[in-house]
N, C-alpha and C positions, 0 to 999 in steps of 0.2 A: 461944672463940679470939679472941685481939684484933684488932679489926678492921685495924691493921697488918698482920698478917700476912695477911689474905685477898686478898691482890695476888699471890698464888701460890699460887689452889690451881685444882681442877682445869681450870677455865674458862681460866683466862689459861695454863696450860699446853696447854689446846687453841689459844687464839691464837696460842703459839709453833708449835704443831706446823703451822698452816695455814700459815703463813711459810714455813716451812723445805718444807714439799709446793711451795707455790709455787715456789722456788730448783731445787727437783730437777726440775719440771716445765720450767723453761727450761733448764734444764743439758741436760735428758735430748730437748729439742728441737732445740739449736743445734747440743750439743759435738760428738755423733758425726759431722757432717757435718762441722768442720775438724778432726776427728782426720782423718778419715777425708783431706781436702784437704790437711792436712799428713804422711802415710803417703805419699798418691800423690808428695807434690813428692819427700819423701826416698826413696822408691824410684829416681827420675830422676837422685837425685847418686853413690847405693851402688851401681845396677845398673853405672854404669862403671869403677867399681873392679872388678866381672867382668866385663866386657866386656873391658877392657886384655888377662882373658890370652890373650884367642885374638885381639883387633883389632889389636895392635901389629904381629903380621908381618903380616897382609893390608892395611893399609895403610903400611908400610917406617916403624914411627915406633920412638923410642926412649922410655926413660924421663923423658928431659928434655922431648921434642916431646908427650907425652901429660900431664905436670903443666902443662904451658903451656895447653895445648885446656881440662885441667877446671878453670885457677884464671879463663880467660877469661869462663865464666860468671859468676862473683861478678864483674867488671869492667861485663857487662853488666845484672846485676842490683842492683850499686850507684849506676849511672848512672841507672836508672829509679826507683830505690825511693820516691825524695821525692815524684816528678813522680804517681807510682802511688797512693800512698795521700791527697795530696790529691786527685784526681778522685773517689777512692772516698768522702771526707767528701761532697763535693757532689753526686754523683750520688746516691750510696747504694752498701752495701754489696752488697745482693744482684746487680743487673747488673754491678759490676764484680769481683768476686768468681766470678762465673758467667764472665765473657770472660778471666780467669786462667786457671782451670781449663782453658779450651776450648781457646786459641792453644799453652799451655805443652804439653799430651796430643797436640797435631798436630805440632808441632815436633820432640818426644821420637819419636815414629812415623818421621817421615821420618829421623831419626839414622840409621835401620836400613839407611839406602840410598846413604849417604856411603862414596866410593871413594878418598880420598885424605887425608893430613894439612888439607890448609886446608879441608875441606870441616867433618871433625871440628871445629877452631877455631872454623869459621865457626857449625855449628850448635851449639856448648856456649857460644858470645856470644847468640846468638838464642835460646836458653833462658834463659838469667838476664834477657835482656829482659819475656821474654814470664811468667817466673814474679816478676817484682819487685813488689812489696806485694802479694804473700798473704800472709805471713804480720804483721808491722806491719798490714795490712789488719785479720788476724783478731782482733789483739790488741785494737787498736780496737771491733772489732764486740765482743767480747766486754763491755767495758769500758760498751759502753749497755743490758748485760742481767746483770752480774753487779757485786754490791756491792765493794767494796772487801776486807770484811771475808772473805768467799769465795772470794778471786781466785787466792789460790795456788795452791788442789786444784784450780780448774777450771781453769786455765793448765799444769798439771801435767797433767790430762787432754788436754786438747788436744796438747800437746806429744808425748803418747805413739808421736804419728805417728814422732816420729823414733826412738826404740828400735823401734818396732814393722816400720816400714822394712827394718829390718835383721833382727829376727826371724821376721818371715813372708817379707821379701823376699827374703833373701841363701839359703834353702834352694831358694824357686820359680828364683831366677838359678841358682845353681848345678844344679839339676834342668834346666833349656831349656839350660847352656853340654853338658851328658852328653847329655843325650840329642834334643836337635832339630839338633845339628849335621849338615849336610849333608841335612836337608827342606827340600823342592824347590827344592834347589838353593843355599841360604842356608845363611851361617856361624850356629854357636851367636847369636853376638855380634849378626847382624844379629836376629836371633828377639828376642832380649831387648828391646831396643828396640822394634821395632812392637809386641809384646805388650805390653809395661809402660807404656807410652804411653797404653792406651787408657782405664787408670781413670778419669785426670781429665776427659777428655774428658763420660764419663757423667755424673761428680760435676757438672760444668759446667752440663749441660741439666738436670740434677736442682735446681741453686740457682736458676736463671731460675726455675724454676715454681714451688718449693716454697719458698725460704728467705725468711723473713721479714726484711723489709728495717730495718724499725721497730720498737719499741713497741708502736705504733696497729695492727700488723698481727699481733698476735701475737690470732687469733682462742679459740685453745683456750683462753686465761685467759680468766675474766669479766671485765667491767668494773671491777670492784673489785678485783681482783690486779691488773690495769693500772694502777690508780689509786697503789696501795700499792710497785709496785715505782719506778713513775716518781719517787713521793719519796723513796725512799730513794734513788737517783740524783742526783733534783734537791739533795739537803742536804748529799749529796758537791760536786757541779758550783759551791751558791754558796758553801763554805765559801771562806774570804777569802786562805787561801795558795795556791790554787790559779790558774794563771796560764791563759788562754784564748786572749789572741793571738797568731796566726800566729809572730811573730817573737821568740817565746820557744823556739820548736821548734830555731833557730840561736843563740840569745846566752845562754842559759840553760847555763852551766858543767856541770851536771848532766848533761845531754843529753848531752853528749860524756863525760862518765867514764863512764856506764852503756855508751856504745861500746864505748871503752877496752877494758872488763872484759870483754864480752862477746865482742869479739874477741879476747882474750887466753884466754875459753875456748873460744871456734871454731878455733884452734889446735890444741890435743892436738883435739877432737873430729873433725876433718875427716880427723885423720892417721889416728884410727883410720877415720872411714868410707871413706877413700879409699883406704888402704895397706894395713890387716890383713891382706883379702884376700891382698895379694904378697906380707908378711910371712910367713903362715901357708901358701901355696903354694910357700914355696921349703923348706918340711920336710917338705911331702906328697905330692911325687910325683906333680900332677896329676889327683887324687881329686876330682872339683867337688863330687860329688853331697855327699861325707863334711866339705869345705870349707864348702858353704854352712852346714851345721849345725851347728861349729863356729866359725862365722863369729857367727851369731847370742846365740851365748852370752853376750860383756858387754853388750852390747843387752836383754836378759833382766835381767839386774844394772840398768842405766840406770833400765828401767820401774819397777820394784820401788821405785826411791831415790828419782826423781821422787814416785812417791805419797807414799811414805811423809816427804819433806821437804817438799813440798807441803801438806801435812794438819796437820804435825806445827809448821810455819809458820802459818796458818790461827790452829788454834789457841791459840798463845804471843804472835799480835800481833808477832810479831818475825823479823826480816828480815836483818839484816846479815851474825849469825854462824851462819844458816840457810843462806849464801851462800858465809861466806866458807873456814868449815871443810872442806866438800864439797869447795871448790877445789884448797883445800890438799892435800888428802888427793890428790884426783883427779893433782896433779899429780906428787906426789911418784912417784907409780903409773908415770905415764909417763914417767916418767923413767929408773927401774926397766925399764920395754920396752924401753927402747933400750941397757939393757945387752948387751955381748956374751954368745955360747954359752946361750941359752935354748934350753930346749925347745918343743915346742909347746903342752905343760901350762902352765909356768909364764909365757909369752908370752899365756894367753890369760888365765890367775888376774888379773895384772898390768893386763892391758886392760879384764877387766873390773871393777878397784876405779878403775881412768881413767875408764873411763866410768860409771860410777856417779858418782863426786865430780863430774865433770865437768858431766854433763848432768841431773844432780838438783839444783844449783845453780839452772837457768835458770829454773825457775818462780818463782821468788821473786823473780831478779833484774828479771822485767817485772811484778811489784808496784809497785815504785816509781817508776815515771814519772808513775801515774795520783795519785801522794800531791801531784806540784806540780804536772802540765799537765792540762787538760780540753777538750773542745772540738777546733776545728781546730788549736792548739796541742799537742793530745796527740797529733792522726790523723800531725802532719806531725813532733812531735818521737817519735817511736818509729821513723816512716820514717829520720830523719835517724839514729837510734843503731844500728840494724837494717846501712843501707846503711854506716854508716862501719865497724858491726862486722866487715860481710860482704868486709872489704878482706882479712881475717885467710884468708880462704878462699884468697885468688890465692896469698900467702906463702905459705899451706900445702902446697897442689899443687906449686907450680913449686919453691921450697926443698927439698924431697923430692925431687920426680923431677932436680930439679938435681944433688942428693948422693950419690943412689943412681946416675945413670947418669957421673959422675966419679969417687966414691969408694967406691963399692957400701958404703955403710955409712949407717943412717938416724939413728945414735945420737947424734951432736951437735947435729942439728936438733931431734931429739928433746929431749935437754936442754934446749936453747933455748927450745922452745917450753913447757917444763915451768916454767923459771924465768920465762917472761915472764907465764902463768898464775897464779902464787904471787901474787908480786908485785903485778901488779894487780889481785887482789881484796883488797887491803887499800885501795883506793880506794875503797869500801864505807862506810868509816868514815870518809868526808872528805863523803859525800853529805849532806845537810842536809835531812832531813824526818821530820813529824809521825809519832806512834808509831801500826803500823798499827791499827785496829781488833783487837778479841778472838773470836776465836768459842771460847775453851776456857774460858768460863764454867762455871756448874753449874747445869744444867737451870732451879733457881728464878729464878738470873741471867738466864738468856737470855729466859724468860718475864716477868721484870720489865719487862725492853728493851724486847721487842714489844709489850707492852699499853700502855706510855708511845709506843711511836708510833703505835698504835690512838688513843690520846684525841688528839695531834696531829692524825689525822686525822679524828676526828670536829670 
């Protein structure tokens, strides 16, 4: 054999494979704990899309008074997002990360005991307070333990929280609004709340003690996977287009399109987490139990597309039309929903190809922050795209309960919000960054790679 070619054989395909163990050994340390931290927050936003149908008469509110209470939270979690995830660069991620989880699980708890409209208002503001940068937080944290080159599937995992919210969560809500109505003494509505409140609170005491704040603290690697993953970090952090300070997080043009889009697809997505429910409850007759589980269904669809566009991203190095396809599609779907005279069949077919395009998009989309910012640059410009996106949240609520308690009709909003998703994911193609990394080599490729940053490292 010439010796050319002994750069791939069995040894240096062992090198690959120690790599790639390492990757899954941090994946399989971090992710489940913000899946799991991003399941509990999207629980907190879906469980009051069932809450509304039994809370509106016990506390005298309408359609319009209750989109105002859920877009207040995004008001309150825009204002803190920036101020949140810088503290979390400087202190570190695990204590602030752990006091998210903790204040947001206590806040959600007391919901349960609110007697009036301004109470409601008051505590869905005191929630987006107290949940602002978890997640910008986690993207960040991610971002000091996973390569460039890997980021979509494992951003794609994380994210799972949010279809997963709505697949495990929206059958448990619907199961406590049937059957805990009127235990000791409490509405469905109040149950759902102290109960659903209390995940984060555990996840919270769980990160203080167990989550690793650093690198340096990640005990179960050797010293030499620490060694090996810190560079492959470090030759991302000093490549030369990448910008590091502070004040690239606001003047950087980029930063605000990646908004833009992302709130143009927090739009259709909020309508479905916050309206299906009412959608699908005004054809069934009051059924929770049969509700929640068909509630869950394009959430199911969501997960599925997240992986599979995640991976299949990963793979190709490529990001835009990974992005911008899914949106399209997603949107056109719902746009489709807000036609008139659907059934319940083809109301949910439709919601869930919206949520699929929709929210199989987002992994990809927070790939590319980490292509131009590093650093407190990156902690503070994801906060800044995050909080400008999560404006699309208030529009979404209140536009809705606006329409439906004036014109009992959700289908032009709907439109709206379809064309303003289109639309701007073609600002994709105006963002200006290097080509991602590959990981859909072939086996000899990938073991080439590794054993050239093995001799680096020796």
């Amino acid at each position: 054999m010439p010796s050319g070619s002994s750069r791939t054989t069995p040894s240096h395909e062992s090198a690959a494979h120690d790599v790639a163990q390492l990757h899954r050994s941090v994946c399989l340390r971090i992710v489940p704990f913000l899946t799991l931290g991003f399941l509990a927050a999207y629980i907190d936003r879906v469980n009051v899309g069932f809450a509304k149908l039994q809370m509106l008469h016990d506390l005298n509110m309408d359609d319009a008074a209750f989109g105002l209470g859920a877009g207040l939270f995004f008001l309150g979690y825009v204002l803190c997002e920036v101020p949140s995830n810088i503290i979390l660069e400087r202190v570190g991620p695990r204590p602030w990360l752990a006091r998210i989880l903790v204040t947001w699980g206590l806040i959600s708890t007391l919901s349960g005991f609110i007697h009036t409209p301004w109470l409601f208002h008051l505590s869905r503001f005191a929630l987006g307070v107290s949940e602002a940068g978890f997640m910008p937080g986690a993207l960040f944290y991610l971002g000091q333990w996973v390569p460039a080159a890997r980021r979509a599937r494992v951003i794609a995992l994380f994210m799972l929280g949010i279809p997963l919210a709505s697949v495990l969560g929206s059958p448990v809500s619907g199961w406590i609004l049937a059957h805990l109505s009127g235990s000791a003494g409490f509405a469905g509505w109040r149950w759902l709340f102290l109960i659903e409140g209390l995940p984060p609170v555990v996840l919270g005491v769980w990160a203080w003690f167990f989550l690793p704040d650093r690198l340096h603290d990640a005990t179960w690697l050797s010293p030499a996977q620490r060694e090996h993953l810190a560079r492959e970090l470090a030759e991302e952090g000093s490549a030369g287009h990448r910008r590091g300070e502070l004040s690239a997080a606001f003047t950087d043009i980029r930063v605000w399109m990646l908004g833009i889009i992302d709130g143009a697809i927090l739009l259709g997505l909020y309508t479905v987490a916050f309206w299906f429910p009412t959608f699908l409850h005004a054809r069934m007759a009051g059924d929770y139990g049969r509700l929640g589980l068909i509630v869950a269904i394009p959430h199911i669809a969501a997960a599925v597309s997240m992986i599979v566009l995640g991976r299949s991203s990963d793979r190709r190095g490529e990001r835009r039309w990974h992005l911008f396809i899914p949106v399209v599609i997603g949107a056109l779907a719902l746009g489709l929903c807000g036609m008139p005279g659907h059934g319940v069949v083809w109301l949910v077919v439709f919601g869930a190809i919206a949520n699929a395009g929709l929210l199989g998009a987002l992994p990809t989309l927070w790939t590319i922050p980490s292509t131009f910012l590093h650093g407190r640059a990156a902690a503070a410009g994801l906060a800044v795209a995050c909080s400008f996106a999560n404006l699309a949240g208030f529009f979404a609520t209140s536009l809705m309960g606006a329409a439906l308690t004036r014109f009992h009709d959700a289908g032009p909003v709907m439109w709206l919000f379809a064309a303003v998703a289109a639309i701007s994911a073609g600002l994709v193609f105006l963002i200006r960054t290097p080509h991602a990394p590959r990981t859909g080599t072939t086996p000899a490729e990938d073991a080439q790679r590794e054993v050239v940053m093995e001799h680096m490292v020796q």
